[in-house]
C-alpha positions as CSV (number, residue, x, y, z in Angstrom):
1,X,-55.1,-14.9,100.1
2,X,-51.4,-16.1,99.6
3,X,-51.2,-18.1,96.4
4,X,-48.6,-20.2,97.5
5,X,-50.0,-23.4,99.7
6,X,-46.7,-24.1,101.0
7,X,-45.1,-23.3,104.1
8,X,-42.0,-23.9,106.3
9,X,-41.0,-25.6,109.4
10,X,-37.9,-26.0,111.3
11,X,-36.3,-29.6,111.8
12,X,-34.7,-29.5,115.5
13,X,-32.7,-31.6,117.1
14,X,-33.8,-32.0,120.8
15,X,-30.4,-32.8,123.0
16,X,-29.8,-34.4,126.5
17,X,-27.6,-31.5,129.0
18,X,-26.5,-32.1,132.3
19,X,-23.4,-30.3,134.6
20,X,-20.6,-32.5,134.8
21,X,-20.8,-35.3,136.9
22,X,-24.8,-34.9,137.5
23,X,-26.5,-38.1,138.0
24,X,-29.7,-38.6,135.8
25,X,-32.6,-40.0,136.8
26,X,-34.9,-40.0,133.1
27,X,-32.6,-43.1,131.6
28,X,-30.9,-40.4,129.7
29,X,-26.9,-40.1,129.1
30,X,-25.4,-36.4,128.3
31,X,-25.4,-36.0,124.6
32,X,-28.3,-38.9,123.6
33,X,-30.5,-36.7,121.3
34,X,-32.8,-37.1,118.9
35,X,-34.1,-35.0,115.9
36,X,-37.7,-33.8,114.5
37,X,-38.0,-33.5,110.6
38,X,-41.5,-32.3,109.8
39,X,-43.9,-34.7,111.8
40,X,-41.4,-37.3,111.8
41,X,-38.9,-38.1,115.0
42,X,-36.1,-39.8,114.3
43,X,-33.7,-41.8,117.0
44,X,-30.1,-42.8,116.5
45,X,-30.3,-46.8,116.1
46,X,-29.7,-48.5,120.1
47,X,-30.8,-45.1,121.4
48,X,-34.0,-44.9,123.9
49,X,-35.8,-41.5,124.5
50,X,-37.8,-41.5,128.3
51,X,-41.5,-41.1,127.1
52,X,-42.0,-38.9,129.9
53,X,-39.2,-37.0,129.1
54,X,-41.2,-36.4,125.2
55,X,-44.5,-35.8,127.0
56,X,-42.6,-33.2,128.7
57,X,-41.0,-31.5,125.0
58,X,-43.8,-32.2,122.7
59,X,-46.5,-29.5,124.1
60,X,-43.0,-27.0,122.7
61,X,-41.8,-28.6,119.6
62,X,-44.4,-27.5,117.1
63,X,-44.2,-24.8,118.2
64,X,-40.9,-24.3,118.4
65,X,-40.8,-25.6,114.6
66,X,-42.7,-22.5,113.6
67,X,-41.5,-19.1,112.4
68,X,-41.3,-16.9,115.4
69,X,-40.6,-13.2,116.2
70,X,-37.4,-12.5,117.5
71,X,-38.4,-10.9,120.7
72,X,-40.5,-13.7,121.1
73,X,-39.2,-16.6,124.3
74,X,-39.8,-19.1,122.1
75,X,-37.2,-17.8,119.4
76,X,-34.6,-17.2,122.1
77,X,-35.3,-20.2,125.5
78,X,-33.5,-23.5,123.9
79,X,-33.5,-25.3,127.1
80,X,-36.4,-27.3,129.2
81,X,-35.9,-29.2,132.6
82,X,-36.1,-32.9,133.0
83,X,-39.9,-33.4,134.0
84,X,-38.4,-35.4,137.0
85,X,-37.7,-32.5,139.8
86,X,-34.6,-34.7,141.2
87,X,-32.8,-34.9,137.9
88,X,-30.7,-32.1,136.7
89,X,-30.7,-32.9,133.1
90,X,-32.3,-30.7,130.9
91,X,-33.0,-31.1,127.1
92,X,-31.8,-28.6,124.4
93,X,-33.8,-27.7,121.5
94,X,-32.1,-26.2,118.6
95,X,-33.2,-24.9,115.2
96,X,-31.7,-26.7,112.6
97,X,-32.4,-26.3,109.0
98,X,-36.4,-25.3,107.4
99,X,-38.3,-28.1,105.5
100,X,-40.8,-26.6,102.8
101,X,-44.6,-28.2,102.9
102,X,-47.6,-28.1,100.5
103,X,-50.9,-27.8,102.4
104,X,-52.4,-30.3,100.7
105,X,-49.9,-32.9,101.2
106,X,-50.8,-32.4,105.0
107,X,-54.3,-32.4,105.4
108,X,-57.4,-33.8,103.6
109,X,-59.0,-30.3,104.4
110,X,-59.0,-28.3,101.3
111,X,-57.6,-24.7,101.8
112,X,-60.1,-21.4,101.8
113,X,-58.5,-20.4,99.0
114,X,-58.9,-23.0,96.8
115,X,-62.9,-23.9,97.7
116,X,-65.1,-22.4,94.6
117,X,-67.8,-20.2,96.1
């Protein structure tokens, strides 16, 4: 068992794409972004995010926060289409910089390794 009970995940910053001159249907201008640190998502102040939009990124964002192999899609597909089918926008996810965690500061479940047999 590793002795270490931390690990890592990647904050990302999801962005708003389009070609130029598109018109968007999710409520969304080119550029309007937000960003995922850990469990948290954080929105520039006066910016909206389309919750359909989210319901459409958030089955990929943990995952896409994890340590993946690089011939995997996930380490190498950064963009997902507008859930809409009549809006051309789609929403960039990129890899920003890895936040370090300590099991136990994310679950009350205690870890194998540290139960006493």
């Amino acid at each position: 068992m590793n002795a270490d009970p931390s690990f890592t995940l990647h904050d990302l910053r999801v962005e708003v794409v389009a070609p130029e001159g598109a018109r968007i249907y999710c409520g969304a201008k080119v550029g309007d972004y937000f960003e995922l640190r850990g469990e948290m998502l954080h929105l520039p102040e006066g910016q909206g995010f389309s919750i359909y939009s989210l319901g459409a990124l958030l089955p990929l964002l943990a995952a896409k926060q994890r340590p993946t192999d690089a011939n995997d899609w996930m380490s190498t597909d950064a963009e997902v289409a507008c859930p809409d089918p009549n809006c051309p926008s789609r929403f960039r996810i990129t890899r920003m910089g890895l936040r370090t965690f300590r099991h136990a500061d994310t679950t009350a479940v205690v870890h194998p390794s540290n139960e006493s047999s």
